[in-house]
N, C-alpha and C positions, 0 to 999 in steps of 0.2 A: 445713076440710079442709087438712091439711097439702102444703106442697108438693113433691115431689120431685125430684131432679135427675139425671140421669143422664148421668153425666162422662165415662161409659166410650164411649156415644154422641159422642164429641167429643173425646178424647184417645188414642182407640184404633184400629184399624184405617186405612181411608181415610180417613175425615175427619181422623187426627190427621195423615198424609203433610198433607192440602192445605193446615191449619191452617200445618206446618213453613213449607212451600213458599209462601205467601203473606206468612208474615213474615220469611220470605231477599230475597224480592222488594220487599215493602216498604221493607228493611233498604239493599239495593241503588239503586233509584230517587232514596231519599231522598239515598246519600251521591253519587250522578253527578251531582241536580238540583242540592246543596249546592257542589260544584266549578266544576259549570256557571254558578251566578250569582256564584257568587267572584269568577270570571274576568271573567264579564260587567258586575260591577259596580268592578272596576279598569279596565277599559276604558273606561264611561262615565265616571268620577271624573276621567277623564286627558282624557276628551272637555273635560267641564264646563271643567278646570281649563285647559287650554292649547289648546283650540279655539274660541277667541274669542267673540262673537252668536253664530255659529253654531252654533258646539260647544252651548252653552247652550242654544239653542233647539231643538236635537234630543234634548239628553237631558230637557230638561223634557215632550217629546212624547212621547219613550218613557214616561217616568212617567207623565204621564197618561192614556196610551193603557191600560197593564198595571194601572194601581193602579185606575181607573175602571172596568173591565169586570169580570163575574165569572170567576174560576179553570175554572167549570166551560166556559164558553162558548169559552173562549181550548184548551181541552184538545178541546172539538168540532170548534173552527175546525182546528187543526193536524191533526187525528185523519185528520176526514174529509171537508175543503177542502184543505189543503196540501198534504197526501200527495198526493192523486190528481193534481194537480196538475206532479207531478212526471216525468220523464221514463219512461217503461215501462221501460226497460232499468237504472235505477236503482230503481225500484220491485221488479223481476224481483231482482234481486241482492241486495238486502233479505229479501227472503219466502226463498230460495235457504238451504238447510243451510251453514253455515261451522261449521270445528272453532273458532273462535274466537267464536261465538257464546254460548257457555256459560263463564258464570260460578260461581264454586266454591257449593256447593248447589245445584245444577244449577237455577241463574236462566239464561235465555234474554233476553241483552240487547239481541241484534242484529236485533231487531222492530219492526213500525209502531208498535205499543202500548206497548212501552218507551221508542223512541224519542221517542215523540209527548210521553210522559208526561211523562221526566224534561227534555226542553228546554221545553212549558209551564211545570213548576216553577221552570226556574231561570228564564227570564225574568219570568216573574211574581213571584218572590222579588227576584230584583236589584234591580226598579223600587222595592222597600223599602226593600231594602238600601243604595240609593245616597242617599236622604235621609236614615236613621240614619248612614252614614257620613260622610257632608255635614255633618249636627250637630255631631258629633266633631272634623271639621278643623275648623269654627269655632272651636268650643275650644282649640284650640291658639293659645298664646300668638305675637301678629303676633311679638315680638322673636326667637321662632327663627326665622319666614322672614329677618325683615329680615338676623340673622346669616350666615344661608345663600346669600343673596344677593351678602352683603359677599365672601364665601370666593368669587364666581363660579361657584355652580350656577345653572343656567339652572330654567325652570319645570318640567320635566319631574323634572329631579333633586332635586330643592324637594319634587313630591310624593314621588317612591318613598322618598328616604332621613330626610324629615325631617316631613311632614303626615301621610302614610297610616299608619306606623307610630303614629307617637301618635293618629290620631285613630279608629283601629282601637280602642285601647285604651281611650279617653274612653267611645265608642259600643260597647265589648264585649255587654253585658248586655243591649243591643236587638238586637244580631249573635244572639248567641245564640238569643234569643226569635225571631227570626226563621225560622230553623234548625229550631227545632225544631216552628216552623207550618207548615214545608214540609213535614215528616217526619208529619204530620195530615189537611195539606191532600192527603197522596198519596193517601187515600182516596179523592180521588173520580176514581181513572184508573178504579175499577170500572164510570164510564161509559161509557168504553172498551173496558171487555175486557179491561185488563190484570189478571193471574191473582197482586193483590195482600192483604193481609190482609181487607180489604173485601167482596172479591171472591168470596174463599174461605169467609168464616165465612156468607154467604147461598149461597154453595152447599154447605155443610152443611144450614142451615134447609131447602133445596129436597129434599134426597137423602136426611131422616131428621127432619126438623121436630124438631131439637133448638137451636130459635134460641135461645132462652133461655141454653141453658147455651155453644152457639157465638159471640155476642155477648159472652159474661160473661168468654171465655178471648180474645177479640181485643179488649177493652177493657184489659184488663190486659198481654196482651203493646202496647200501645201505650204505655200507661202506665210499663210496665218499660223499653220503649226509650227514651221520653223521659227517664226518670230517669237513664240509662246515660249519653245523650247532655250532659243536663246536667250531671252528673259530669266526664264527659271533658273538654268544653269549659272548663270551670272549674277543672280542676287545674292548669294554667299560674300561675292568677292564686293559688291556695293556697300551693301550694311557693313562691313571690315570695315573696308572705306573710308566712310563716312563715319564708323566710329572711332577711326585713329583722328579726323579731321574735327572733330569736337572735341576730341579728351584736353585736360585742360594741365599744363606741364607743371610737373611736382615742383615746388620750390626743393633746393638742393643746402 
């Protein structure tokens, strides 16, 4: 018996709004949790590097707290431990209509479910992040610190102007790869509730049991974003590239 598929079920009416609307959302979470462990993993890196024992034995506790537990457990505990835990009057203001709650696509960022989502990600991304970046500064040659040293930057100035840059670079392609397992791993806020690609293509299945073909179109816009993202990421390092591969060699 042959199979059939009906597309119209899934790219037409409601389902295709929720389909949109889950992959704006996706689209969003991914690039806040991606900023948010940016940030969070130059922070630790500055910990590590210029907070002594200390420093060092708080960012290897974070690492192993976030890289040790699952994504899914750490996105329960914040959801629906943390939150409530918070003060009523800041919970109140939260839940509360803001004109600045809405994001272009009319994504809704200013939620417990968004919220919860994209700071799980990025702290669970970072505690990645900061050993692929880790690696990286290894790689860097000791004789730039030593030079950097000799000119009197202190350790702070060491990292920003002269290890993070290069060791950014060394470690790009596991950045990346990282980046783009956040933008995967946001799949599973739909244990939350949050109303992202996930989320949406099993409430098609629920509202018209067109899973088959709802899965088949949120497997591919996953797939299309990741490719997008990969692209993006990577064009820095092509135009380089390709601009060391024209320059034309000085006569000497």
């Amino acid at each position: 018996m042959a199979l059939h598929l009906d597309w119209a079920g899934v790219l037409t009416g409601q389902p295709a709004q929720w389909i949109f609307s889950g992959f704006l959302t996706t689209v969003w979470v991914t690039l806040v949790g991606m900023i948010l462990a940016t940030l969070l993993t130059v922070l630790l890196l500055a910990l590590r590097l210029a907070g002594g024992r200390a420093g060092r034995g708080a960012v290897a506790a974070w690492v192993s707290l976030f890289r040790n537990t699952p994504l899914l457990v750490q996105l329960l505990f914040w959801y629906f431990a943390a939150w409530n835990i918070l003060p009523l009057a800041a919970r109140q203001y939260v839940n509360d209509e803001h004109a600045f709650s809405i994001l272009p696509g009319d994504v809704w960022w200013f939620t417990p479910e968004f919220l919860s989502s994209a700071w799980a990600l990025g702290l669970f991304t970072a505690a990645f992040l900061v050993e692929e970046i880790q690696a990286g500064l290894l790689a860097v040659p000791r004789g730039q610190v030593e030079a950097a040293q000799s000119q009197g930057f202190n350790q702070l100035a060491i990292f920003r102007w002269v290890l993070l840059p290069q060791g950014v670079q060394n470690a790009w392609q596991p950045v990346v790869g990282q980046y783009l397992n956040l933008m995967k791993l946001s799949s599973l806020a739909t244990g939350i509730g949050l109303g992202e690609l996930t989320y949406q293509t099993r409430q098609i299945e629920s509202f018209n049991a067109h899973a088959l073909e709802a899965f088949a179109v949120g497997s591919a816009l996953y797939l299309l974003l990741g490719l997008l993202m990969s692209v993006l990421f990577n064009l820095p390092r092509h135009w380089r590239s390709l601009r060391h591969a024209t320059e034309v060699p000085r006569d000497r």
